[in-house]
C-alpha positions as CSV (number, residue, x, y, z in Angstrom):
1,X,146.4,-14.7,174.9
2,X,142.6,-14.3,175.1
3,X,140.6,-15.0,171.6
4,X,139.3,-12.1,169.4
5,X,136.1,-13.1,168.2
6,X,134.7,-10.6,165.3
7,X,131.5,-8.5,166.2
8,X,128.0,-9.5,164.8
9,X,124.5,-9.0,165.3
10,X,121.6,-10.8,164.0
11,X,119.6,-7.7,165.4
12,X,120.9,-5.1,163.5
13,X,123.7,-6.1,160.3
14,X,123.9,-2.8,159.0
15,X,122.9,0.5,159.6
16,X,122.0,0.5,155.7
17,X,120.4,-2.5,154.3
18,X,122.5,-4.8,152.1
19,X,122.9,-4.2,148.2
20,X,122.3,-7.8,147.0
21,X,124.3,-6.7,143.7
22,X,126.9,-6.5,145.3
23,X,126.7,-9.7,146.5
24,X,126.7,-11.1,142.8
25,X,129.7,-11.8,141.3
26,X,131.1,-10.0,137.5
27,X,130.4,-13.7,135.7
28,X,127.8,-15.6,138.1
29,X,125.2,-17.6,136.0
30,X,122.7,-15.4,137.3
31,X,124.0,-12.3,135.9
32,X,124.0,-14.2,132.2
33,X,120.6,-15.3,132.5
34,X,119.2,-11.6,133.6
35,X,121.0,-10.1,130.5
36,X,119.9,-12.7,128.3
37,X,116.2,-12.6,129.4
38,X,115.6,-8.5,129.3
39,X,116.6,-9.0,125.3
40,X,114.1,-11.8,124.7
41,X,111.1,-10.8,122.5
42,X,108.5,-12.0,124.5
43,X,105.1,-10.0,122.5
44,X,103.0,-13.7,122.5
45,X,103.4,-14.2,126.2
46,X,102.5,-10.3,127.2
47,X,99.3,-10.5,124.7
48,X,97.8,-12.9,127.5
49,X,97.6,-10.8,130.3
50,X,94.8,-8.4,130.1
51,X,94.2,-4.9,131.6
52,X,92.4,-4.2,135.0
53,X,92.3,-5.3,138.2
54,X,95.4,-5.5,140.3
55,X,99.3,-5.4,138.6
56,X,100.8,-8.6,137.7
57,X,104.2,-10.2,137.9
58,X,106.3,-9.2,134.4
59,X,107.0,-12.5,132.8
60,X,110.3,-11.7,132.2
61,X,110.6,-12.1,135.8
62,X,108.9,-15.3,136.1
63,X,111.5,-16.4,133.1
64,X,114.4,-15.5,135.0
65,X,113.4,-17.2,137.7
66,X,112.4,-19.9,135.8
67,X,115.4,-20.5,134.1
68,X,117.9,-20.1,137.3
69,X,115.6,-22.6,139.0
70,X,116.1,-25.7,135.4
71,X,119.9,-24.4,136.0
72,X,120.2,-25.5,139.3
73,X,117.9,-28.9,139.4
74,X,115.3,-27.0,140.9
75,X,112.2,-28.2,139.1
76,X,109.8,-27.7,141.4
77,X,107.6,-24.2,141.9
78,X,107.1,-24.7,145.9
79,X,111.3,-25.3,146.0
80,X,111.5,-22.2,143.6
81,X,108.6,-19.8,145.6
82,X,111.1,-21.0,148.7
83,X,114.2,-20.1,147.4
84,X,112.7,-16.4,146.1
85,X,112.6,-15.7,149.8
86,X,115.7,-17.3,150.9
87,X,118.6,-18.1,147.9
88,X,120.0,-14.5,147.4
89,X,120.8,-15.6,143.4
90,X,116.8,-15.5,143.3
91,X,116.2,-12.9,145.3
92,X,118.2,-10.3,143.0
93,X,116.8,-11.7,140.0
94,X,113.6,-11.7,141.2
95,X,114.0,-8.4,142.1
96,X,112.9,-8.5,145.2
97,X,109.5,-9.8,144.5
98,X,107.9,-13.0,146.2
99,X,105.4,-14.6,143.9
100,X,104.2,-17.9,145.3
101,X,104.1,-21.6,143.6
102,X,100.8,-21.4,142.0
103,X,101.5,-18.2,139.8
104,X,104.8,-19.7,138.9
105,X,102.8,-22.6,138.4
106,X,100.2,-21.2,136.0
107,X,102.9,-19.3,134.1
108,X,105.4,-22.4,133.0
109,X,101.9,-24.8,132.7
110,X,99.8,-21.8,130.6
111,X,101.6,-19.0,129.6
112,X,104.7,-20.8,128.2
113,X,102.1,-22.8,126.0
114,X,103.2,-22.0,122.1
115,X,106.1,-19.9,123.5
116,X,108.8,-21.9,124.6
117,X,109.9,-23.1,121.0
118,X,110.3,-19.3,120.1
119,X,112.1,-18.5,123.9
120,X,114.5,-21.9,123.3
121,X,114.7,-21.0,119.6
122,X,115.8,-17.1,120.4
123,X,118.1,-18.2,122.6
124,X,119.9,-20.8,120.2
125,X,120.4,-17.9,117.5
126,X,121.9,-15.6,120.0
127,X,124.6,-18.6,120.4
128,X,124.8,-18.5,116.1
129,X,125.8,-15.0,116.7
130,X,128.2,-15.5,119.3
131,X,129.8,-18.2,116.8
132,X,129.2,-21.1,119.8
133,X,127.0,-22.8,116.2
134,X,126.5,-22.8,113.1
135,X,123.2,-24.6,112.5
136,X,125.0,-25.9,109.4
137,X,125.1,-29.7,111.0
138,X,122.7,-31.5,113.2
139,X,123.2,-34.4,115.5
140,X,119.9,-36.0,116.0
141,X,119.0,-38.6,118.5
142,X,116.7,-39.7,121.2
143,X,115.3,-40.7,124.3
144,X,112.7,-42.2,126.4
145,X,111.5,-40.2,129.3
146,X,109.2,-41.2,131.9
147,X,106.0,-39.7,132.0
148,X,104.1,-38.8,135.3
149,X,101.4,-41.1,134.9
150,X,100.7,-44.7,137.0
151,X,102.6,-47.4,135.2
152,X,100.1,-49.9,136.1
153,X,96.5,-47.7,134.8
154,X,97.6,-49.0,131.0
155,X,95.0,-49.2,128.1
156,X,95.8,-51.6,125.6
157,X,94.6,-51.6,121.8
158,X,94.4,-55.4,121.0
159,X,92.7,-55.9,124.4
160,X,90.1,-52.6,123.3
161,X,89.7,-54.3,120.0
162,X,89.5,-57.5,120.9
163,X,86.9,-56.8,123.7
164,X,85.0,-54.2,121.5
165,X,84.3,-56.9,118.8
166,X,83.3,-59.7,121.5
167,X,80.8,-56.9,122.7
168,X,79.7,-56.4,119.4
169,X,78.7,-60.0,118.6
170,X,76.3,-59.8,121.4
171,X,74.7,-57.0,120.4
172,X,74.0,-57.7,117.0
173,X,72.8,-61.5,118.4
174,X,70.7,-59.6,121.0
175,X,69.5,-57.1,117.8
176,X,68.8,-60.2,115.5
177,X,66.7,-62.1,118.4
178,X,65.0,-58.9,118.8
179,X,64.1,-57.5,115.4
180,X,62.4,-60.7,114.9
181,X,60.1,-60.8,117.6
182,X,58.7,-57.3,116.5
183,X,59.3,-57.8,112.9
184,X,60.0,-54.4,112.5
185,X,60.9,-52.8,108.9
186,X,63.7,-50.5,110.9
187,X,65.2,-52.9,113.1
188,X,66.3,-54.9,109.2
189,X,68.1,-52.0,107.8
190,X,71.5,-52.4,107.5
191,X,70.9,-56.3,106.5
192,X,69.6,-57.2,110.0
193,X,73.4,-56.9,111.2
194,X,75.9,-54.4,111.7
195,X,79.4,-55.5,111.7
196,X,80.7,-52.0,112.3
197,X,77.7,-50.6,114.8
198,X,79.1,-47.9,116.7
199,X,77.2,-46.5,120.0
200,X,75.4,-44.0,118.2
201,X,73.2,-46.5,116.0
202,X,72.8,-48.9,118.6
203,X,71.6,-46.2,121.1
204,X,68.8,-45.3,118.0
205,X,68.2,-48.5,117.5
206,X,67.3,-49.1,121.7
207,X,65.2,-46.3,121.2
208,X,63.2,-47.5,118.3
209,X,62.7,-50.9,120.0
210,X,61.2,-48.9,123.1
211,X,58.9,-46.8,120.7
212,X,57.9,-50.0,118.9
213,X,54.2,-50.8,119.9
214,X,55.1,-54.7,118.9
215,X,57.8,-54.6,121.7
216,X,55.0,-54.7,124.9
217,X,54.4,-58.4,124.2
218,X,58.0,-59.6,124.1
219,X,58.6,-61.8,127.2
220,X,60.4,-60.8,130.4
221,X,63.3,-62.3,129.7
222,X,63.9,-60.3,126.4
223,X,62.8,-57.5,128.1
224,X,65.4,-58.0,130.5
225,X,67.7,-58.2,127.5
226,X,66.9,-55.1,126.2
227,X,67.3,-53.5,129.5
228,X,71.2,-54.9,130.1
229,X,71.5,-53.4,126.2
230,X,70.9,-50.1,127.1
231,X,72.2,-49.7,130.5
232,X,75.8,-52.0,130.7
233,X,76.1,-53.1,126.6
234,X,75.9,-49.3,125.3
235,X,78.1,-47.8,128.0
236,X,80.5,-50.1,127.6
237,X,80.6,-49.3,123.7
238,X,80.7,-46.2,124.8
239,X,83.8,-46.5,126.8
240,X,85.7,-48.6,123.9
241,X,84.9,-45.7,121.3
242,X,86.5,-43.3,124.1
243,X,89.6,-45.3,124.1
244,X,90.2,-46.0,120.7
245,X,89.5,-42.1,120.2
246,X,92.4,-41.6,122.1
247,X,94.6,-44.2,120.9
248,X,94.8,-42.7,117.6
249,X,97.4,-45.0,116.1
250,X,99.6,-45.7,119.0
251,X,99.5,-49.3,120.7
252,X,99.3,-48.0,124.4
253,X,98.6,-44.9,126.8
254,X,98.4,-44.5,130.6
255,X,95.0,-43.2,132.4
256,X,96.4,-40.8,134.4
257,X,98.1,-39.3,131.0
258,X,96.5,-40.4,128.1
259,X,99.0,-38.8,126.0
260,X,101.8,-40.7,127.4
261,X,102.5,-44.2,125.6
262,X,104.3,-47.3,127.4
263,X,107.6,-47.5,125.8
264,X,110.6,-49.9,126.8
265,X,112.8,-47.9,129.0
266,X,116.6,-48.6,129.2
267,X,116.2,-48.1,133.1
268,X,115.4,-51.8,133.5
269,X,115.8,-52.1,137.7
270,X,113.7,-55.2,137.3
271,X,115.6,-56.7,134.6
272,X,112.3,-58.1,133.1
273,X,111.5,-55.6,129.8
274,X,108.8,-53.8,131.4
275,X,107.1,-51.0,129.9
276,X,106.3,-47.8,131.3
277,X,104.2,-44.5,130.5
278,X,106.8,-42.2,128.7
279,X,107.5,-39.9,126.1
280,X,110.1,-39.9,123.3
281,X,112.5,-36.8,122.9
282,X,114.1,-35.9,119.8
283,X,117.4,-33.5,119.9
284,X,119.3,-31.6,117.3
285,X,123.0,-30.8,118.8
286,X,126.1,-29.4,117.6
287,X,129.0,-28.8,119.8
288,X,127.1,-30.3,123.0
289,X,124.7,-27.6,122.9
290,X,120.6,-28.0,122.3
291,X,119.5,-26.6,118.8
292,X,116.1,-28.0,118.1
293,X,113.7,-30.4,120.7
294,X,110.7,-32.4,119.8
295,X,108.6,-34.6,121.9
296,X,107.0,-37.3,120.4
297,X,104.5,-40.3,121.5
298,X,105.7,-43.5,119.4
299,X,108.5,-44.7,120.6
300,X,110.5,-46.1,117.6
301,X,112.8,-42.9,116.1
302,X,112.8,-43.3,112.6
303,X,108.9,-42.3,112.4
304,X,110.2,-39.3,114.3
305,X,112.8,-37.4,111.7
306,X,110.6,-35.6,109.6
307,X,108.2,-33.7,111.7
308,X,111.6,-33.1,113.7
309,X,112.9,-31.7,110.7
310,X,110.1,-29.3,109.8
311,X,110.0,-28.0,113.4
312,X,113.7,-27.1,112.8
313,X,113.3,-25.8,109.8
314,X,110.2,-23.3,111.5
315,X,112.1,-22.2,114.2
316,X,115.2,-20.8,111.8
317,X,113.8,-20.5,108.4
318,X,116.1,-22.6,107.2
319,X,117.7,-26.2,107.1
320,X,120.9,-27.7,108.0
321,X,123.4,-28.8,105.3
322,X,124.1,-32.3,107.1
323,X,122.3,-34.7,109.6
324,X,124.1,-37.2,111.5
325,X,122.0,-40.1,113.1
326,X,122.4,-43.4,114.3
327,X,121.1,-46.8,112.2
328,X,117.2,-46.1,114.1
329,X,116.8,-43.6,111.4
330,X,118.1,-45.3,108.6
331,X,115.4,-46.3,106.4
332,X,113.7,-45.7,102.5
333,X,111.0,-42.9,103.6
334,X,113.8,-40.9,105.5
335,X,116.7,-41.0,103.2
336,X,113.9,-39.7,100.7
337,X,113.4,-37.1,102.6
338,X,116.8,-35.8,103.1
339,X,117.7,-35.9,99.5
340,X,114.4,-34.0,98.8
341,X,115.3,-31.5,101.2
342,X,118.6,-31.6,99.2
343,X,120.4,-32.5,102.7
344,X,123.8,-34.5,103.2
345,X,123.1,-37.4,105.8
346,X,125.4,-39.8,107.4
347,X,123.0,-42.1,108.4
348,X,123.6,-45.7,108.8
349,X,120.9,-48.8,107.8
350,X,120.6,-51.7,109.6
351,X,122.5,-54.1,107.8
352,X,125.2,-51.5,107.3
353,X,127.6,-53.0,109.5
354,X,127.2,-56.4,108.5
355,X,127.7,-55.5,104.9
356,X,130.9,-54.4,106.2
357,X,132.3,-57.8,107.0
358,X,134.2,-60.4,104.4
359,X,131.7,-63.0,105.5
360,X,128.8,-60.7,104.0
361,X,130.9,-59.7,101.0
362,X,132.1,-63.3,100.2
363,X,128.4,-64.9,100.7
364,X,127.8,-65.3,96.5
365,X,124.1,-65.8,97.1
366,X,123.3,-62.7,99.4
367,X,120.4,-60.7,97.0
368,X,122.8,-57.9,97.1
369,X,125.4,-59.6,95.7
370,X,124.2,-61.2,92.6
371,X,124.4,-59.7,89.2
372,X,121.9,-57.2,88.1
373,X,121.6,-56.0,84.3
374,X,119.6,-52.6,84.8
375,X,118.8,-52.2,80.9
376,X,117.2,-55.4,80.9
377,X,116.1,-55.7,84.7
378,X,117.2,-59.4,85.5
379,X,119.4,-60.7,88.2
380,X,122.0,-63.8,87.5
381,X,122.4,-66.3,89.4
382,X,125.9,-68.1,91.3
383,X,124.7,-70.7,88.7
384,X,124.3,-68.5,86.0
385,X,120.5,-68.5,86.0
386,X,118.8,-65.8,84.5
387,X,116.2,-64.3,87.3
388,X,113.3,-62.2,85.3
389,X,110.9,-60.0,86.8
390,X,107.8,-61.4,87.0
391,X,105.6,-58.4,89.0
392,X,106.4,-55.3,91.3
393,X,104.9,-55.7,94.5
394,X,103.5,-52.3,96.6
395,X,103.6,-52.1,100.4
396,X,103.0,-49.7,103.1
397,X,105.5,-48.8,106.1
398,X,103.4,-47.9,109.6
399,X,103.8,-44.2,108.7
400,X,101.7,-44.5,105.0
401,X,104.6,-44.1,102.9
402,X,104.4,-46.3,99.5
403,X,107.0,-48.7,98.7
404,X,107.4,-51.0,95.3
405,X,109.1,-54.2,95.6
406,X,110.0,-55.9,92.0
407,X,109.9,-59.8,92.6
408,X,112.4,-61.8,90.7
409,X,112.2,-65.6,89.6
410,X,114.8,-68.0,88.3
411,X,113.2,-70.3,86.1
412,X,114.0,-73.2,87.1
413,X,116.2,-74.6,90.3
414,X,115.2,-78.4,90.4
415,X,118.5,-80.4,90.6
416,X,120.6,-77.3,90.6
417,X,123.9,-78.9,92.6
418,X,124.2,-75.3,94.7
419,X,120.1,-75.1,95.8
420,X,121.1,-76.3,99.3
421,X,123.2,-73.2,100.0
422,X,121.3,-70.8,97.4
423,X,117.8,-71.3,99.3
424,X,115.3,-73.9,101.2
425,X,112.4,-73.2,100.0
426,X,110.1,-75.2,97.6
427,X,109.8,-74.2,94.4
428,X,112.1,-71.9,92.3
429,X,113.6,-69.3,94.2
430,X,112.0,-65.6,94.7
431,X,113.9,-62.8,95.7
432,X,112.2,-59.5,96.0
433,X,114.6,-56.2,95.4
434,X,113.4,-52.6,95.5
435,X,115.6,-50.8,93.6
436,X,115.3,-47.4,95.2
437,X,116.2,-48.2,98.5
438,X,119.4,-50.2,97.4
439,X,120.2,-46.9,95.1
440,X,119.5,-44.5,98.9
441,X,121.6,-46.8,100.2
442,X,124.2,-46.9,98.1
443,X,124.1,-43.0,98.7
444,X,124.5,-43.7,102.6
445,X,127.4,-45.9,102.4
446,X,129.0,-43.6,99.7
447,X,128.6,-40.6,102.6
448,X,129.5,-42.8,105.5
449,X,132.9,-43.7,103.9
450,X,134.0,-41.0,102.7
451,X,136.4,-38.7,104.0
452,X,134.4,-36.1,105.4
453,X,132.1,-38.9,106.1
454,X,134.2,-40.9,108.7
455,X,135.3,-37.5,110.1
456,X,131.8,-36.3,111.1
457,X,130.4,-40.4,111.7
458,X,133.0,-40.2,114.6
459,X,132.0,-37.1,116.6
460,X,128.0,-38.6,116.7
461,X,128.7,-40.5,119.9
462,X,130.0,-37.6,121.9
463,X,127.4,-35.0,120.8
464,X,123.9,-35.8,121.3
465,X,124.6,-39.0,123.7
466,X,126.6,-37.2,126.4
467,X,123.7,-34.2,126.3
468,X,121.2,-37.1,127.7
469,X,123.4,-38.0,129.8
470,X,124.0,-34.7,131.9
471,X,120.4,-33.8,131.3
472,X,119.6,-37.8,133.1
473,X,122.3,-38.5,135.5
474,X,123.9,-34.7,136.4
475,X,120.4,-32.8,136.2
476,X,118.7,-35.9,137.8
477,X,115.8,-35.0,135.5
478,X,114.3,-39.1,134.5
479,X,110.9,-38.1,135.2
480,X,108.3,-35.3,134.0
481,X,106.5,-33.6,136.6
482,X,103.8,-32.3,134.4
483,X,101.3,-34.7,132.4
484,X,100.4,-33.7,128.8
485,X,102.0,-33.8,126.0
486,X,101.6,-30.1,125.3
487,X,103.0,-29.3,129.5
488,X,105.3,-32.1,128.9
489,X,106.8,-30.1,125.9
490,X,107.2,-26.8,128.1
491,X,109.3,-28.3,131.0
492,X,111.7,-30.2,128.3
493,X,111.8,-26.7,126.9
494,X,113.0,-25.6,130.1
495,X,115.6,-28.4,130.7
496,X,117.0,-27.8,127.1
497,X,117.2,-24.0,127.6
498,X,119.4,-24.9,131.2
499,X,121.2,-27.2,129.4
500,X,122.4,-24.5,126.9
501,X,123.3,-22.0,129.2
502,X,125.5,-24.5,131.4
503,X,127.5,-24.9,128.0
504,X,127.6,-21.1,127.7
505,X,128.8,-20.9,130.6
506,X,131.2,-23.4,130.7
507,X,132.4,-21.7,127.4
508,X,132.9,-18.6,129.0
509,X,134.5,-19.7,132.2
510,X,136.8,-22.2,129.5
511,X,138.5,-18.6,128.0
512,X,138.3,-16.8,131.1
513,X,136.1,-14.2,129.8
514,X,134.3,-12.1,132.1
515,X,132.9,-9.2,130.6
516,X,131.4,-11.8,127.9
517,X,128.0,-11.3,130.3
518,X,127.6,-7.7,130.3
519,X,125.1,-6.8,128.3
520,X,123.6,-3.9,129.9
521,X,123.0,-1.2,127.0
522,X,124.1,-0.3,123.8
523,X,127.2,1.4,125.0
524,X,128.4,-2.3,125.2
525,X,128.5,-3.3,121.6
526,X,131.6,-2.0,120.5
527,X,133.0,-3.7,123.8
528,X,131.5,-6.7,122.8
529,X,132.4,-6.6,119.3
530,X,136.0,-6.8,120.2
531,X,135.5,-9.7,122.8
532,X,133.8,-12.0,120.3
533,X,136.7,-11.6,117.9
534,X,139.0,-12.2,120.8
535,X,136.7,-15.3,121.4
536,X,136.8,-16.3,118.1
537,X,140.7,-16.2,117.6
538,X,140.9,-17.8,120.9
539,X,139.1,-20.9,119.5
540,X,140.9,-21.2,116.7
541,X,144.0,-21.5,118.5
C-alpha cells in the first residue's frame, strides 16, 4: 500500500489566521502569570511615563514578559526581544506586540528602580491569601553571588591607606622644606605639618606658594618640587580620597562595579581561596517559597539581620513571630534585637555545638562552667578560689554596637596544685564574662531544645538551602548580568519572583487544580472561594 502523507502548506496554513489562545493550555505558567500581573497595583511605575509624543508599551506588558522570561532561564533582553517574535508563550502574552531589547532593557534597569520590592512583596501576599504562607515564621539565610565586574580590577583598603599615608609623608616633607625657604606666616599654620591634609588644603596651600612673592628665588630644583606637587602628588591624593569615598567601610570593591565587594565564594574551581567581586543575598522562606530578599555588600551575615528585618517588616507592616537561622547569625547585637522586637529565634551561637558535648560539660575550668554568685558578682574557682570583679571592660563589634565585659580576678594562683590545667598564663588568672550575652544565650539554647524548638531547628536545612540551590544549579543563575547595587537588586527581584511562581505552580499541578489560574473577573470569586477551601482541606489531608 502507498503512504498517506497529511496535507500542509507553509504558503497558506489557514484560511483564518491562528488564535494563539487556543494554543495555550487551561493551566500553562503563562496563563498564571497574565492573571497575576493585570491585578498588580503598579501606580509608581505608570507615574514615570509622561504624556506626549508617540504611545508607549504598558508596563504590565513588559512585566509579563519579564517574568515568563526569569521563569524559563531567559535572562537576557536580546534572547527575550527574540523569543516575542518567535516563542508563541511570549507572543500571546505579549499580545502581539514586538518591543525590542533596549526598551525591555530600560524598563527592568530604570523603571523597576524602587518598584520591584512592592511587585515581589504584592505577589508574596497574594500567596498569604491563597494560604501557600503565613508570614508567621522566617527562614533566613544567605549567599554569595557573583557580581559582573573583572575579578582582577580590585581596590584594596590597607593598600589605599597604606599608600595614601606614604604619599602624605612626602608632602608634608616637601611642605616643611618649602615653607622654610619663603618663611611664610601661612605656609606654618597648622603647626608646619598636617598629619591629616586632605587634597583640598594641599591644593590651597600649592596655590599660596605660587602667589608667594618669596617663592621666585627658590632654586630649580625646589621648583621642580613644587611642580611634581601639583601635577602627580595632588592627583594622586586625589585619587586615594576617590577610593576611600567609595569604600565606605568595606575592605574591597571591583572597578568595573564599585559596589560589588570581593567575598570568598564557595565555587572554588581553583581550589586556592580566591576572592571575587560579589554580592551577598539575604532570603526569608517558608514552605520553599521567597518572602523577603535583601542584597547586601559585606559579606559576613550576621551584620546583615537587622536591616533584613526592617525591610521585612516595610514590605508587610508587620513582623514574623519566629526566625530560624544558622550559627552566622548567632551573636549579642542580634539576639538583642529579636527580643526587642519581642520575636522567638532559634538561632544557634558558635560554640553551641561544642557545649553540647560531655567533654565541654565535664571540662571544670571552662569560664562557663565555674560557679557564679549573682548577688554578690564573683565566680569560684575548681579550687575554691574566690574570683572578684575588679573592672567592666566596654568594646565595640564592627557594626558600632556597645558591649561591657566584667573582668574577674582570683587573688592568688602561685603554687595552686591545678594551675597547669586551670590556665598558662603568668600571673593570677583573668577571665572576662559579659553577663548579657551568656543570659541571650541561655535564651537560645532554651529555644533550640525545646520541643517546638527541635521541631522547627530541623526543617531549616530544607527551606532556605534547597531555594539557593534551584535558583544556582536548576536556574543556572551564579552570575549578575547587571552592575549596581541598586540594578543588582532588580534582577534578584526578578529571580525571586520566578522562583515563587515555579512553587505556585508546582502547588497547583501537586492537587491537580486547574481552574486555580482563572482569574479573569469578578464573576470568578465565588468559584474561587470554593477551590481554596477545597485546596485547603486537600492540604490538610
Amino acid at each position: 500500500m502507498q503512504p498517506v502523507f497529511k496535507q500542509h502548506s507553509v504558503h497558506q496554513q489557514a484560511l483564518f489566521p491562528i488564535n494563539l489562545n487556543d494554543l495555550i493550555s487551561e493551566n500553562h505558567s503563562a496563563r498564571l502569570i497574565d492573571s497575576v500581573v493585570e491585578r498588580l497595583e503598579i501606580p509608581d511605575i505608570i507615574s514615570q511615563y509622561k504624556g506626549g509624543g508617540t504611545s508607549s508599551y504598558h508596563p504590565k506588558m513588559l512585566l509579563k514578559i519579564l517574568f515568563y522570561g526569569y521563569l524559563n532561564n531567559t535572562y537576557s533582553c536580546r534572547k527575550i526581544a527574540k523569543a516575542i517574535k518567535e516563542n508563541i508563550y511570549f507572543m500571546w502574552l505579549s499580545g502581539g506586540l514586538q518591543p525590542d531589547f533596549r526598551t525591555i532593557n530600560d524598563f527592568r534597569g530604570q523603571k523597576l528602580k524602587g518598584s520591584i520590592e512592592k511587585l515581589f512583596s504584592q505577589l508574596v501576599e497574594m500567596m498569604v491569601d491563597l494560604e501557600l504562607i503565613s508570614l508567621e515564621k522566617q527562614f533566613i539565610d544567605g549567599t554569595k553571588i557573583e557580581a559582573n565586574a573583572h575579578k582582577y580590577s580590585f581596590v584594596w583598603k590597607k593598600a589605599v591607606e597604606k599608600n595614601k599615608e606614604r604619599l602624605q609623608g612626602k608632602i608634608d616633607a616637601v611642605l616643611a622644606e618649602i615653607g622654610q625657604a619663603i618663611d611664610s606666616d601661612i605656609m606654618h599654620t597648622d603647626n608646619q605639618v598636617d598629619s591629616q591634609m586632605d587634597s583640598l588644603k594641599l591644593e590651597e596651600k600649592i596655590q599660596t606658594i605660587n602667589k608667594n612673592t618669596k617663592a621666585a628665588f627658590l632654586t630649580k630644583q625646589q621648583k621642580k618640587v613644587i611642580q611634581k606637587l601639583e601635577n602627580e602628588q595632588l592627583p594622586k591624593l586625589r585619587e586615594y580620597e576617590q577610593h576611600l569615598e567609595i569604600l565606605g567601610d568595606r575592605n574591597s570593591y571591583a572597578k568595573t562595579d564599585t559596589d560589588a565587594t570581593f567575598m570568598r565564594m564557595k565555587e572554588d574551581h581553583m581550589m586556592n581561596g580566591q576572592l571575587k567581586p560579589a554580592y551577598n543575598i539575604q532570603i526569608s522562606t517558608e514552605n520553599q517559597i521567597i518572602t523577603h530578599y535583601s542584597t547586601h555588600q559585606k559579606s559576613t551575615d550576621f551584620t546583615t539581620l537587622e536591616s533584613h528585618l526592617d525591610g521585612f517588616e516595610k514590605a508587610y507592616q508587620k513582623q514574623s513571630k519566629q526566625v530560624i537561622a544558622d550559627a552566622g547569625y548567632g551573636s549579642q547585637e542580634n539576639y538583642q534585637l529579636l527580643e526587642n522586637k519581642q520575636v522567638d529565634f532559634f538561632i544557634p551561637y558558635n560554640m553551641y555545638r561544642i557545649e553540647q558535648t560531655r567533654k565541654h560539660k565535664k571540662n571544670v575550668f571552662h569560664a562557663q562552667n565555674l560557679f557564679y554568685n549573682a548577688e554578690q558578682d564573683f565566680l569560684v574557682c575548681p579550687m575554691g578560689q574566690k574570683m572578684t570583679n575588679i573592672y567592666t571592660k566596654k568594646s565595640k563589634t564592627t557594626t558600632g554596637f556597645l558591649q561591657h565585659h566584667s573582668v574577674y580576678q582570683a587573688i592568688n594562683c602561685e603554687g595552686c596544685p591545678m594551675r597547669g590545667l586551670c590556665f598558662k598564663a603568668q600571673g593570677n588568672r583573668r577571665i572576662e564574662i559579659n553577663h548579657n550575652l551568656q543570659k541571650l544565650k541561655t535564651k537560645a539554647r532554651e529555644n533550640l531544645e525545646s520541643e517546638l524548638g527541635k521541631e522547627i531547628y530541623s526543617k531549616r536545612c530544607i527551606e532556605p538551602e534547597p531555594v539557593f540551590g534551584n535558583i544556582k544549579q536548576n536556574k543556572g543563575f551564579k552570575r549578575f548580568t547587571l552592575t549596581k547595587i541598586t540594578k543588582v537588586n532588580i534582577e534578584f527581584g526578578l529571580i525571586a519572583i520566578a522562583h515563587n511562581f515555579s512553587k505556585w505552580i508546582a502547588k497547583v499541578r501537586l492537587y491537580n487544580f486547574r481552574p486555580f489560574f482563572r482569574f479573569r473577573n469578578e464573576l470568578n470569586n465565588l468559584l474561587e472561594l470554593f477551590l481554596m477551601i477545597d485546596f485547603k482541606y486537600s492540604i490538610n489531608q
